[in-house]
DOLUMPA-792019 format. One record per residue (C-alpha): residue number from 0; x negated, y negated, z negated. Coordinates in Angstrom, 3 decimals. Layout:
// DOLUMPA-792019
NUM, X, Y, Z
...
END
This chain:
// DOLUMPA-792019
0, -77.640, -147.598, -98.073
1, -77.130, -144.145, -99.591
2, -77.824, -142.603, -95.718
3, -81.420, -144.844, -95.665
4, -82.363, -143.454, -99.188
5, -81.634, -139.819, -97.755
6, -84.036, -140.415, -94.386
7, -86.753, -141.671, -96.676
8, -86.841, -138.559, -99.291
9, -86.472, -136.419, -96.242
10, -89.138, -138.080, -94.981
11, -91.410, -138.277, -97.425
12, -90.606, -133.970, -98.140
13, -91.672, -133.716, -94.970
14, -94.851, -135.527, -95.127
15, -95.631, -133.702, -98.570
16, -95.327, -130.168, -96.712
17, -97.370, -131.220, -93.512
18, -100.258, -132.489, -96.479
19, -99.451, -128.600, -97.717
20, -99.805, -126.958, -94.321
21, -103.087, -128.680, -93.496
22, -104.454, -127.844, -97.039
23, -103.479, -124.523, -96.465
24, -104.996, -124.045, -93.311
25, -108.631, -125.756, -94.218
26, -108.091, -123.219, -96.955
27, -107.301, -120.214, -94.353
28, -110.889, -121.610, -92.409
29, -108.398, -121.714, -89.320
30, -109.340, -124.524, -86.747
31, -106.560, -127.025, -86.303
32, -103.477, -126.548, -85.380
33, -102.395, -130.012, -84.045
34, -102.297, -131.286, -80.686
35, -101.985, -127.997, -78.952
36, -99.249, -126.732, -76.494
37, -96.331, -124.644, -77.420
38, -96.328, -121.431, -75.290
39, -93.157, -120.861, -74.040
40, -93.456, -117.087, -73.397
41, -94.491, -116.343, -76.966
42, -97.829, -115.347, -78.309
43, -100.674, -116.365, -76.238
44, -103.375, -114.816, -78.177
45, -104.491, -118.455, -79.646
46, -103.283, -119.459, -83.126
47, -103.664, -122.788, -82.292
48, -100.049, -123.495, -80.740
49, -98.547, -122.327, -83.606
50, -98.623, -125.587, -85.542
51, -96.649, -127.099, -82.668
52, -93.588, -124.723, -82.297
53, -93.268, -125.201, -86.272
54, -93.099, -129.511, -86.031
55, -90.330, -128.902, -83.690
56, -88.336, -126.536, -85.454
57, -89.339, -128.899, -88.627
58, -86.610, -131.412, -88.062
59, -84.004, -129.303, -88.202
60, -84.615, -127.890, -91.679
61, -86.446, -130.775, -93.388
62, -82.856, -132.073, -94.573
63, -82.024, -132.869, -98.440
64, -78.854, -131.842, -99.874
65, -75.752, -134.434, -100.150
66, -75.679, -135.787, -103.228
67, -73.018, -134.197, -105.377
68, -71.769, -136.570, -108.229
69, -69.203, -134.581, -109.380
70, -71.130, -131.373, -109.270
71, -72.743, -131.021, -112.927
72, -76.092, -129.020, -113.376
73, -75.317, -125.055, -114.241
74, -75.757, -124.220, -117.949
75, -78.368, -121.596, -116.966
76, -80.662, -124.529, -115.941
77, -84.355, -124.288, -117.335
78, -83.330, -120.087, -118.273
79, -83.663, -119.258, -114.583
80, -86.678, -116.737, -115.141
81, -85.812, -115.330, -118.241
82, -82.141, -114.341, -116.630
83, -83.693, -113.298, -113.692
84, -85.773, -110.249, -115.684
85, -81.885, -108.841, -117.217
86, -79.941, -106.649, -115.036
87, -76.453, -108.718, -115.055
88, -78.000, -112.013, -115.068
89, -80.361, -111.339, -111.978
90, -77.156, -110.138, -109.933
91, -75.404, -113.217, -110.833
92, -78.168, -115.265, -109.734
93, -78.307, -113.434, -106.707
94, -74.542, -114.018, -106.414
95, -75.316, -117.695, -106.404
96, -77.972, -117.513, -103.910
97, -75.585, -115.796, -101.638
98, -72.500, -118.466, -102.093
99, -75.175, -120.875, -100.929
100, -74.771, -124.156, -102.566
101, -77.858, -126.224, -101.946
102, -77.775, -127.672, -105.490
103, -77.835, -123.940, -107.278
104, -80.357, -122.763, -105.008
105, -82.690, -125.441, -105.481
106, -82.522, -124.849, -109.062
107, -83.374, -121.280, -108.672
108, -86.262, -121.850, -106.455
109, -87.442, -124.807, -108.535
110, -87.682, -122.474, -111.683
111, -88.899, -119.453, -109.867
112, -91.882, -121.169, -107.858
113, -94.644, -121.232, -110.435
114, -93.399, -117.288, -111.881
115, -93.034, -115.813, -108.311
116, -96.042, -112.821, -109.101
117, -94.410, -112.091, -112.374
118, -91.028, -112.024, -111.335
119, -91.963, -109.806, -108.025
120, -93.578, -107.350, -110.305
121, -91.017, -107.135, -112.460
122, -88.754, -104.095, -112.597
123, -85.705, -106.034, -112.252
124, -86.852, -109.474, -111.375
125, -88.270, -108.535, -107.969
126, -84.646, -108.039, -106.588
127, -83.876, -111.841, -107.236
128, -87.273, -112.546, -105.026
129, -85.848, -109.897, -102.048
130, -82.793, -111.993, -102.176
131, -84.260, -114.921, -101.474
132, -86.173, -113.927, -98.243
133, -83.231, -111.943, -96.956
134, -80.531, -114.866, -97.505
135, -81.386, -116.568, -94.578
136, -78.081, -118.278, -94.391
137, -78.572, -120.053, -98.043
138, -82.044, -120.697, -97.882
139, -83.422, -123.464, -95.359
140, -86.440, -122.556, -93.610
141, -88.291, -125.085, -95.467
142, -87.723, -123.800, -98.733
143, -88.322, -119.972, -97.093
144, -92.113, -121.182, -96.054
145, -93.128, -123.197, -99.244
146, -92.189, -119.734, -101.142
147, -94.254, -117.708, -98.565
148, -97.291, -119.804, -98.553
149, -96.960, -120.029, -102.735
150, -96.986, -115.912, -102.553
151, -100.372, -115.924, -100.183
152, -101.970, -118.951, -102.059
153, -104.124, -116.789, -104.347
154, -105.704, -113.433, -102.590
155, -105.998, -111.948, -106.156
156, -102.758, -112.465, -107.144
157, -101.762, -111.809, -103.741
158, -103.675, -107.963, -103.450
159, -102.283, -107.233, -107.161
160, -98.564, -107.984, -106.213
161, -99.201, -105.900, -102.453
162, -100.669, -102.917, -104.787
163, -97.819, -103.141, -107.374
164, -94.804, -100.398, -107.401
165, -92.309, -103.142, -106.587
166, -94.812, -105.478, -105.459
167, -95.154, -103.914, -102.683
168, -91.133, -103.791, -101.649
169, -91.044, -107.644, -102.256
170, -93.652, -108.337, -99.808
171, -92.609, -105.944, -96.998
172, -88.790, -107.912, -97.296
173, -90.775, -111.074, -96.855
174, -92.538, -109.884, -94.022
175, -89.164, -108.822, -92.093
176, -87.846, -112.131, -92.352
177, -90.882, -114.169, -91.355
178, -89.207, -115.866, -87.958
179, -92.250, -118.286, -87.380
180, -94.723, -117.509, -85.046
181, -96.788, -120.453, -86.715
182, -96.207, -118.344, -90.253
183, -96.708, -115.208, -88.717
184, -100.388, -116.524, -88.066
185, -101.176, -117.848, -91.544
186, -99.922, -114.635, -93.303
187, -101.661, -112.117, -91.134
188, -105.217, -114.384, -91.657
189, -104.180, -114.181, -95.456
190, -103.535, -110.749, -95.446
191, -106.681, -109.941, -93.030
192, -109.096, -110.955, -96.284
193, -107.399, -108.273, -98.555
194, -106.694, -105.703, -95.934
195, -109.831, -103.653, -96.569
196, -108.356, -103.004, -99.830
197, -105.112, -102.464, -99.044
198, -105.758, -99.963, -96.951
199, -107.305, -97.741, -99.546
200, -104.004, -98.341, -101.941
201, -101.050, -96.106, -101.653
202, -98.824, -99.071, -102.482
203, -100.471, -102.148, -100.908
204, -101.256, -99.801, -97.220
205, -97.066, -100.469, -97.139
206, -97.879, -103.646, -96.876
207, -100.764, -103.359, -93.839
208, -98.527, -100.702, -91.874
209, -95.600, -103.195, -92.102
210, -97.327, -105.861, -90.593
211, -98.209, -103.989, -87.874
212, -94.960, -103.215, -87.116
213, -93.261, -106.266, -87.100
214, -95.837, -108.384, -85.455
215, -96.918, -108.508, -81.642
216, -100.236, -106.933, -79.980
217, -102.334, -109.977, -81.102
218, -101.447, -110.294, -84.157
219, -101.978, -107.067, -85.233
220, -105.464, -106.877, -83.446
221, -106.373, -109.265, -86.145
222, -105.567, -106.754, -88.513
223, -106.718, -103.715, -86.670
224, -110.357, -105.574, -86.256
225, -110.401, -105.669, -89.888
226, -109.864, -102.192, -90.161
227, -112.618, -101.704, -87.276
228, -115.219, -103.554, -89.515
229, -114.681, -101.232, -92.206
230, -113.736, -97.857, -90.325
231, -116.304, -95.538, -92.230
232, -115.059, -96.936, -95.999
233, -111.385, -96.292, -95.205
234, -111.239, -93.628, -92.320
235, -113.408, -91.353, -95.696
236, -110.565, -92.404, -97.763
237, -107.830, -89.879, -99.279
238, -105.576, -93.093, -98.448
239, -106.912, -94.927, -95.571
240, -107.193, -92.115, -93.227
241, -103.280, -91.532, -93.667
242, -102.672, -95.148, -93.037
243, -105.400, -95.318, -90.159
244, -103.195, -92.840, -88.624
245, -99.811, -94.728, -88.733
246, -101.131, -98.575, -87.948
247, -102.085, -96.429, -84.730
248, -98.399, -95.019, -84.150
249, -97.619, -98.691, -84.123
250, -99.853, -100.542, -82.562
251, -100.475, -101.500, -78.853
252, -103.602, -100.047, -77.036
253, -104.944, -103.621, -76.811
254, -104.427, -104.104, -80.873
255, -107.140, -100.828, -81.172
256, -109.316, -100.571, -79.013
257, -112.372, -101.713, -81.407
258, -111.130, -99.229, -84.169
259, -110.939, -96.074, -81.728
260, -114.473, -97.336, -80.417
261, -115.531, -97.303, -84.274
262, -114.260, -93.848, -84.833
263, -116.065, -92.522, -81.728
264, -119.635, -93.908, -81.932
265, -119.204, -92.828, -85.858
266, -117.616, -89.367, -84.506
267, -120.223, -87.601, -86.341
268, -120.096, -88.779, -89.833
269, -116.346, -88.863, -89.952
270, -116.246, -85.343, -88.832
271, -117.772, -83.652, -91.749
272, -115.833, -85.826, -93.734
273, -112.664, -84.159, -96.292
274, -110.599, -87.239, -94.793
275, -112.378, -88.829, -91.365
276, -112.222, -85.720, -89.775
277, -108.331, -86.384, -89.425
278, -108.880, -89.796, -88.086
279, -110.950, -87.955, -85.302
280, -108.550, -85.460, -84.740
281, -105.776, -88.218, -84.122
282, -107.939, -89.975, -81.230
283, -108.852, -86.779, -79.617
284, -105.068, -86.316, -79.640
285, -104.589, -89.572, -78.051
286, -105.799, -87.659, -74.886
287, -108.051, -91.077, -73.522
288, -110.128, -89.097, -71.140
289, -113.510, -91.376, -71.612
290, -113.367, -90.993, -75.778
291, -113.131, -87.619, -75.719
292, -115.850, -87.589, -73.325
293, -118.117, -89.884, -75.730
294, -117.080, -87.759, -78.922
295, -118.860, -85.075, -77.122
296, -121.687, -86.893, -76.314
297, -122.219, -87.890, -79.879
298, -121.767, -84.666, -81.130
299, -123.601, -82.994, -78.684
300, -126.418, -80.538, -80.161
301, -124.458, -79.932, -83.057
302, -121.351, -77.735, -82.069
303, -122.300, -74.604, -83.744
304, -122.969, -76.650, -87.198
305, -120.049, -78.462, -86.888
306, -117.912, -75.246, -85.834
307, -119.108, -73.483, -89.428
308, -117.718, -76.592, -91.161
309, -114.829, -76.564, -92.710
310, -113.518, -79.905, -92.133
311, -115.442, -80.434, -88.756
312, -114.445, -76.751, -86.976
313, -110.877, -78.681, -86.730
314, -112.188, -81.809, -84.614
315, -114.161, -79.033, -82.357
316, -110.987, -77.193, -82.107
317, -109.282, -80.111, -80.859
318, -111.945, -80.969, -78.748
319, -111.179, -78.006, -76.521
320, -107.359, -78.207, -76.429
321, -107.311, -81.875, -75.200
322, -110.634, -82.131, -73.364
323, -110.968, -82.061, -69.679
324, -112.430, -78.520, -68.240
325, -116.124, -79.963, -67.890
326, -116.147, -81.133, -71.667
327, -114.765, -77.987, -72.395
328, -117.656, -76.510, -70.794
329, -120.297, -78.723, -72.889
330, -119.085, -77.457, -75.978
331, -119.056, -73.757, -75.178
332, -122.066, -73.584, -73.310
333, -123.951, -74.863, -75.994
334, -122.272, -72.307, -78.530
335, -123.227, -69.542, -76.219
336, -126.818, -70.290, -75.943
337, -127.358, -70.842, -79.761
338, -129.354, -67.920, -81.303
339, -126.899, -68.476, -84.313
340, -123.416, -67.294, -81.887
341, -122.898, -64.265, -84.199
342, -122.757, -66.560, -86.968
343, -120.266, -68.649, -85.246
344, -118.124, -65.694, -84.806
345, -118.070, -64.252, -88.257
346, -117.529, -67.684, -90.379
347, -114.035, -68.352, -91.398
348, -113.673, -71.155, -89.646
349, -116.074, -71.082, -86.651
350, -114.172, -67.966, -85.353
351, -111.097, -70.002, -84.950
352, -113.178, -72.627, -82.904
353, -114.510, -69.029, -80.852
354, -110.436, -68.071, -80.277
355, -110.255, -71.402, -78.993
356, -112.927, -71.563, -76.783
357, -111.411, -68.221, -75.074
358, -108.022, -69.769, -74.747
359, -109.819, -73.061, -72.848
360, -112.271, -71.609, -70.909
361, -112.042, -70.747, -67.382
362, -113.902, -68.503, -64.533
363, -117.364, -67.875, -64.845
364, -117.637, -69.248, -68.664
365, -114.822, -67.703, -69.662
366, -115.443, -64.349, -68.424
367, -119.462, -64.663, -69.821
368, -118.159, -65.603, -73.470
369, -115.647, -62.308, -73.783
370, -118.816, -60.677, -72.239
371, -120.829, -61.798, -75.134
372, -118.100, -61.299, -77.876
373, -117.316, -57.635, -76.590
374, -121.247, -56.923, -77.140
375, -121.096, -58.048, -81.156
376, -118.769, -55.160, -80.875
377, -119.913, -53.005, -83.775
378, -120.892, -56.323, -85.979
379, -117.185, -57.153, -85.291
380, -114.415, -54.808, -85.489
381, -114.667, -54.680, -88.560
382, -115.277, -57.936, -89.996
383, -112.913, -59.558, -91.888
384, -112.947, -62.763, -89.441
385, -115.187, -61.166, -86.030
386, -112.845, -59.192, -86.020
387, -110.139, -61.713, -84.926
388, -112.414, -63.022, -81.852
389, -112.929, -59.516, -81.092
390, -109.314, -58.406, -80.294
391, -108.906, -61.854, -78.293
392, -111.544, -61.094, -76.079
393, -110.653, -57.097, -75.795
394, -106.923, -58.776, -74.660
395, -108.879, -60.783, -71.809
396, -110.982, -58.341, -70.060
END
């Protein structure tokens, strides 16, 4: 009798979290997840299998915990919270999430559920929340998802806790010990509203640069589009370009491939920029032959502006170290015929972009720019920058 009563609350939990999981994802404005294949080699690109892999794995976690007569409730119940903001009492607690009995960590999760943004803001009360998503051996992953999708049920609450000083530690724990591919979806489409934002934050950009990664190629595309649609507001920022620059250390080719085409076509802006002109820099760097190509195209007409610039004479710089020889020979050529070359030569930073184009150039161009730098000789030698171009092209003859 005792057994039947245990089939039917473990049935009826897991009827109550498949009503949460569809609420959830009409929420998310995902399509449905039901009646779709499970991939068996992993992510497919589709969300929609997702919902699948988790009803299998649901059976084996949907189980309630033996009833335990003699087991009497823990004087700390209904002070769970409180103890879990004081140094001593949030290390015991963690203590008894560890030992794993399914009756004390039920409590704690019971108590903690509706106080999880305060407690993972706290100073001392975020460690209790870590615990929890790293004690995989106490905590079923029933109990690990309804805590997860109570953290990303509120995109307010969600961005302050992501922006927050220890905020920001809780979430990157959860993200490590996501195992889901079904989760993995509805987090990153969570985190894909707020990521605009995030990536502007010192704190909450953890949280972006983390999902990228922990999650596969089309997963992180989702987040990396995101990023795409608002490349100009957060390649400009002090932030954002920093973070631009590491989602790209860890992201496939396929994840970015909208983002680098964002940067390029927007190559001009972003190069003037105190900030975007290092996001520019970084996909030069990345050596594609065809973006470099198209960065020259778009700046084309522009190179001896852009060389007296002090944040754009770097991206023209790196233009000629990682261009091939005929892009090389765009840039120059068009330097060379400007009436304003002298000017190029004696600004502080468009002589560097001059010692360049010396060092990159080859045959006839080459030997036609020290040409035309050796006859500036007297408005060079002794100018406090022509002077540097000068020498460089005295060493080449």
């Amino acid at each position: 009798m005792g057994g039947t009563r245990e089939k039917i609350r473990a049935s009826s939990a897991a009827a109550k979290f498949d009503a949460f999981v569809e609420k959830q994802l009409s929420a998310l404005q995902l399509q449905s997840l039901q009646g779709c294949e499970v991939s068996q080699q992993g992510y497919d690109g589709s969300p929609h299998y997702y919902y699948e892999d988790y009803k299998k794995r649901q059976s084996t976690y949907f189980k309630v915990p033996p009833a335990r007569p003699n087991c009497p409730l823990p004087s700390w119940k209904g002070k769970v919270v409180s103890m879990a903001m004081d140094p001593c009492n949030c290390k015991y607690l963690q203590t008894k999430i560890e030992e794993g009995n399914p009756l004390y960590v039920e409590l704690i999760l019971s108590e903690v559920k509706d106080s999880l943004y305060m407690l993972m803001t706290d100073p001392i009360g975020n460690d209790l929340i870590k615990k929890i998503f790293e004690a995989r051996r106490s905590i079923t992953w029933q109990q690990m998802d309804f805590v997860v999708y109570l953290i990303i049920s509120n995109d307010q609450k969600l961005k302050d806790v992501c922006m927050d000083n220890h905020g920001t530690w809780v979430m990157q724990v959860m993200l490590e010990n996501i195992t889901s591919p079904f989760m993995k979806v509805v987090v990153v489409y969570t985190i894909k509203r707020i990521t605009a934002a995030l990536m502007k934050n010192f704190n909450g950009s953890h949280v972006i640069v983390q999902c990228v990664k922990l999650f596969p190629p089309e997963l992180q595309k989702i987040i990396m589009e995101e990023v795409a649609r608002n490349c100009i507001d957060i390649a400009t920022d002090k932030v954002g370009c920093s973070v631009i620059q590491k989602c790209f250390d860890y992201s496939a080719r396929t994840a970015i491939h909208l983002l680098v085409f964002k940067i390029i076509i927007n190559s001009m802006l972003l190069a003037e920029s105190p900030y975007g002109n290092y996001v520019v820099q970084y996909v030069i760097k990345m050596e594609f032959p065809l973006p470099n190509e198209i960065i020259i195209q778009v700046l084309r007409g522009n190179f001896v502006r852009l060389s007296m610039n002090k944040f754009s004479s770097n991206v023209v710089e790196d233009l000629l170290r990682y261009s091939n020889q005929s892009g090389v020979d765009v840039i120059v050529e068009e330097i060379i015929k400007s009436p304003n070359i002298l000017n190029v030569l004696q600004n502080p930073y468009g002589n560097f972009v001059a010692q360049r184009a010396l060092e990159y150039t080859q045959g006839h161009l080459h030997r036609k720019l020290s040409q035309l730098i050796r006859s500036y000789h007297t408005e060079l030698h002794s100018h406090p920058y022509g002077k540097n171009v000068l020498i460089r092209a005295m060493a080449n003859i």
